[in-house]
C-alpha positions in Angstrom: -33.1 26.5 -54.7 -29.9 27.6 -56.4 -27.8 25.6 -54.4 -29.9 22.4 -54.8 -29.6 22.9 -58.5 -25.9 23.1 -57.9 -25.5 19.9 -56.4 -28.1 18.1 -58.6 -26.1 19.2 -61.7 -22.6 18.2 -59.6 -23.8 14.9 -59.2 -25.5 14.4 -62.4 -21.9 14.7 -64.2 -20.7 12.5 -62.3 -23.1 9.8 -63.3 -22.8 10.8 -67.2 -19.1 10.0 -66.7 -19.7 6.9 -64.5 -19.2 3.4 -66.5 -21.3 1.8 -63.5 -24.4 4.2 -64.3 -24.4 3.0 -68.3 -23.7 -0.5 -66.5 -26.6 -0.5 -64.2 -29.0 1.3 -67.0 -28.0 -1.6 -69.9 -28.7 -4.5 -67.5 -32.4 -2.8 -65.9 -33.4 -2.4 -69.7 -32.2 -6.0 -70.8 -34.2 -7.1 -67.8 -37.4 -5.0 -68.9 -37.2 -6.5 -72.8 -36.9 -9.7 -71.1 -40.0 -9.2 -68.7 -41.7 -7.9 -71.7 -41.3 -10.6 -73.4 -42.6 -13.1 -70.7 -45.3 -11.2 -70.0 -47.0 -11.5 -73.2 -45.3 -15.7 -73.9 -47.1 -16.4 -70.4 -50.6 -14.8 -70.4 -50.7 -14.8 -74.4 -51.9 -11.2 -73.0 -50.8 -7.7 -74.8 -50.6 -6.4 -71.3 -47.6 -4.5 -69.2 -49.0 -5.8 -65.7 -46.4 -8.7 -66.0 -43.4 -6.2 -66.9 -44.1 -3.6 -64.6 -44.8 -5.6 -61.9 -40.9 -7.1 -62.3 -39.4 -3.6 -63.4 -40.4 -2.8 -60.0 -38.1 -5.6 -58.4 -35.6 -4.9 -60.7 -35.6 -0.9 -59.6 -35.5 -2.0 -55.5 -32.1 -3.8 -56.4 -30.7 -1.7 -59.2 -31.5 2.0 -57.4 -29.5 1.3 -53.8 -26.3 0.5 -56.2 -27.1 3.9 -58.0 -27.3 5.5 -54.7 -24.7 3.8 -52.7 -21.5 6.2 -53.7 -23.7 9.3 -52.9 -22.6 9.5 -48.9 -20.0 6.9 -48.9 -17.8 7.6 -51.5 -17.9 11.1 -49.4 -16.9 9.8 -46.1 -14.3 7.8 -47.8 -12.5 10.7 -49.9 -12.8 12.8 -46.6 -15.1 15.5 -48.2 -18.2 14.9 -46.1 -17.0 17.0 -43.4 -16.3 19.9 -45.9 -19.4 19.6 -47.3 -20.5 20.2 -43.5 -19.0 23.2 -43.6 -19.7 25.1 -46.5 -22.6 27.8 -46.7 -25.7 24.8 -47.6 -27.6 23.4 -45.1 -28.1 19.9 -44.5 -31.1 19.2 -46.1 -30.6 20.9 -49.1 -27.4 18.5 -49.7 -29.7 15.4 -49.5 -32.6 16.4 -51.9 -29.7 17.7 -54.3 -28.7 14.2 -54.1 -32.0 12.5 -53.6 -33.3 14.5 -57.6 -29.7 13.8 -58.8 -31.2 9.8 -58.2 -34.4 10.5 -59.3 -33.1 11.9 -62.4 -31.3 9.0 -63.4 -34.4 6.8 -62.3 -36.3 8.8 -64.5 -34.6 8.4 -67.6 -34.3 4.5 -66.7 -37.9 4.8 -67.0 -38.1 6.5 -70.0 -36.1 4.1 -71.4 -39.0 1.6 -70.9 -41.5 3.9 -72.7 -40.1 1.8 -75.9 -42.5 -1.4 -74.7 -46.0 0.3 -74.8 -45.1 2.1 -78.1 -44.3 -1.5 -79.4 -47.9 -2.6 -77.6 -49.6 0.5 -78.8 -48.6 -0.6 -82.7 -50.1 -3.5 -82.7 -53.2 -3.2 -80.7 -54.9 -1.1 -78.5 -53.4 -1.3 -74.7 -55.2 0.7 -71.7 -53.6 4.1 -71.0 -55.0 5.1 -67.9 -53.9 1.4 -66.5 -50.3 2.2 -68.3 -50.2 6.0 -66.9 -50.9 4.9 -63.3 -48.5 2.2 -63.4 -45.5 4.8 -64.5 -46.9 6.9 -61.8 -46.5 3.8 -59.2 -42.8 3.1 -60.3 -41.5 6.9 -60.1 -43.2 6.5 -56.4 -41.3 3.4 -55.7 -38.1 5.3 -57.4 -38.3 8.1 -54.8 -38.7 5.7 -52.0 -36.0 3.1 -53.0 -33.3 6.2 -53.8 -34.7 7.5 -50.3 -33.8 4.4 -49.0 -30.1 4.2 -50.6 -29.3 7.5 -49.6 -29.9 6.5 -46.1 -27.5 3.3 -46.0 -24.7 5.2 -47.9 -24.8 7.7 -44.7 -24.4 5.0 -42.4 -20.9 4.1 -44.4 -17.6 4.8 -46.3 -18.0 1.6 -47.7 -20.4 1.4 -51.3 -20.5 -2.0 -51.6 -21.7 -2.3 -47.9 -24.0 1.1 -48.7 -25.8 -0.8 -51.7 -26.2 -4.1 -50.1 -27.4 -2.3 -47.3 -30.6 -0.2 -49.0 -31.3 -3.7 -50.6 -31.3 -5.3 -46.9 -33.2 -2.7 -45.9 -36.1 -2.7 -48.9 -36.4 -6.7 -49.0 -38.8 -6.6 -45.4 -40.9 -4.3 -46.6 -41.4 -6.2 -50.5 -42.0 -9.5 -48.9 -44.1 -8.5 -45.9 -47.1 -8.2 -48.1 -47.2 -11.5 -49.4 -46.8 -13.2 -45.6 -50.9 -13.8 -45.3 -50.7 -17.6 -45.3 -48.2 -17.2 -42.6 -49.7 -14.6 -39.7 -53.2 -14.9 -40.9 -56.2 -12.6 -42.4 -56.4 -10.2 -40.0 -52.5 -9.4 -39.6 -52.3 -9.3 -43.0 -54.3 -6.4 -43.0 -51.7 -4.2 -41.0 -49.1 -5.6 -42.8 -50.3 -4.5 -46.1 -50.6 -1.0 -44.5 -46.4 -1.0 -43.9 -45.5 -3.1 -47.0 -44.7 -1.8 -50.3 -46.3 -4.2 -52.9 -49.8 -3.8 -51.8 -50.1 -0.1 -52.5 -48.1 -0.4 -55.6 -51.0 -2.9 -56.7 -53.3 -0.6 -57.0 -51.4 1.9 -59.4 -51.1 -1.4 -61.8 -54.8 -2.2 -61.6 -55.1 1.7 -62.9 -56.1 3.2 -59.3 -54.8 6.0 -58.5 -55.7 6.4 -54.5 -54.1 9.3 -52.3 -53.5 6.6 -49.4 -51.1 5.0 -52.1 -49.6 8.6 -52.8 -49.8 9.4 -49.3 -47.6 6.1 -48.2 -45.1 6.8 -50.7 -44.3 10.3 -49.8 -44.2 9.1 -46.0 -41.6 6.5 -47.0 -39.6 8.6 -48.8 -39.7 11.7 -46.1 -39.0 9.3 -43.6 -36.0 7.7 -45.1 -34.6 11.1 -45.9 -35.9 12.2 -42.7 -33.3 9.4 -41.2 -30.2 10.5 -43.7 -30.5 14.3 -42.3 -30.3 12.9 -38.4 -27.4 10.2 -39.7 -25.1 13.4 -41.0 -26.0 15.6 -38.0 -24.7 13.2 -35.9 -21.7 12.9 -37.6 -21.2 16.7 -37.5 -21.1 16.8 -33.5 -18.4 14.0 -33.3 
């Protein structure tokens, strides 16, 4: 555990001295007051479905950019393979880095907490439907940073490594909307593998352990695929 919490406070300095981290954290906020705003011009609704729904999207492209220098920038600066050989194991250098994300994914949300305060002034929102969707986007958070940690194995090159968790995301965002083209009863099995669908259900105030259950598969599996990634690289 000590060692996690060595990397995790390694990597979180390097984020609070990181212009692109304040970059990346401005523009997901200016997109959220934006999305606020529409929500509630659109539906003439004092409702977060609309901004939630879109701070979602906003998270599955801003969060592979936040986790894109993780492994590359390593591979590039030639200290991956030191890292391979100093006393921590491999998995305990990719959740180090995995909270270090989740961290900074966390306060991004938090940062958001300013819209239902606003809501809650002048009227009366729905809590539980409010709570559940938080709960749905720090689920996507783990997946997406799972997902970015995974691409920026695969290269020394960040731009590639961002691009690449966005690439990688997109399938399984879109997937759930492709009834009109595969039909009812394969759009049952997609909504099984796609993203969207379960997140649904935390913004209708749902809170379902199959929901939880995909989300913690996504995000094991993705990390699951970053451990193999670097142990290959070790027995090159």
């Amino acid at each position: 555990m000590s060692a996690v919490l060595t990397i995790l406070k390694k990597e979180l300095r390097v984020y609070a001295v990181s212009p692109l981290a304040y970059v990346f954290f401005g523009v997901f906020l200016f997109l959220a007051g934006v999305f606020f705003y529409l929500g509630i011009a659109l539906t003439g609704e004092a409702s977060l479905r609309v901004m939630l729904g879109n701070v979602a999207v906003s998270l599955l492209f801003v969060l592979p950019m936040v986790t894109m220098r993780h492994f590359a920038e390593e591979q590039r600066a030639g200290t991956l393979e030191l890292l391979m050989t100093a006393p921590i194991s491999m998995p305990t250098l990719i959740v180090g880095k995995w909270l270090a994300s989740m961290a900074l994914c966390l306060v991004m949300l938090l940062g958001t907490l300013l819209f239902p305060a606003i809501l809650a002034y002048y009227g009366d929102p729905d809590w539980g439907v409010i709570i559940t969707s938080y709960v749905g986007l720090v689920c996507c958070c783990a997946a997406f940073c799972a997902a970015g940690l995974f691409t920026s194995s695969l290269t020394n090159d960040q731009v590639a490594a961002g691009m690449g968790g966005i690439v990688i995301l997109m399938p399984f965002w879109l997937i759930g909307s492709a009834g009109a083209i595969v039909g009812e009863e394969h759009q049952r099995l997609l909504d099984q593998i796609a993203l969207l669908p379960h997140l649904r259900s935390f913004t209708r105030g749902v809170l379902d352990t199959a929901d939880l259950a995909y989300f913690v598969g996504f995000t094991f599996i993705f990390l699951f695929l970053t451990y193999r990634t670097l142990e290959s690289r070790r027995w090159r």
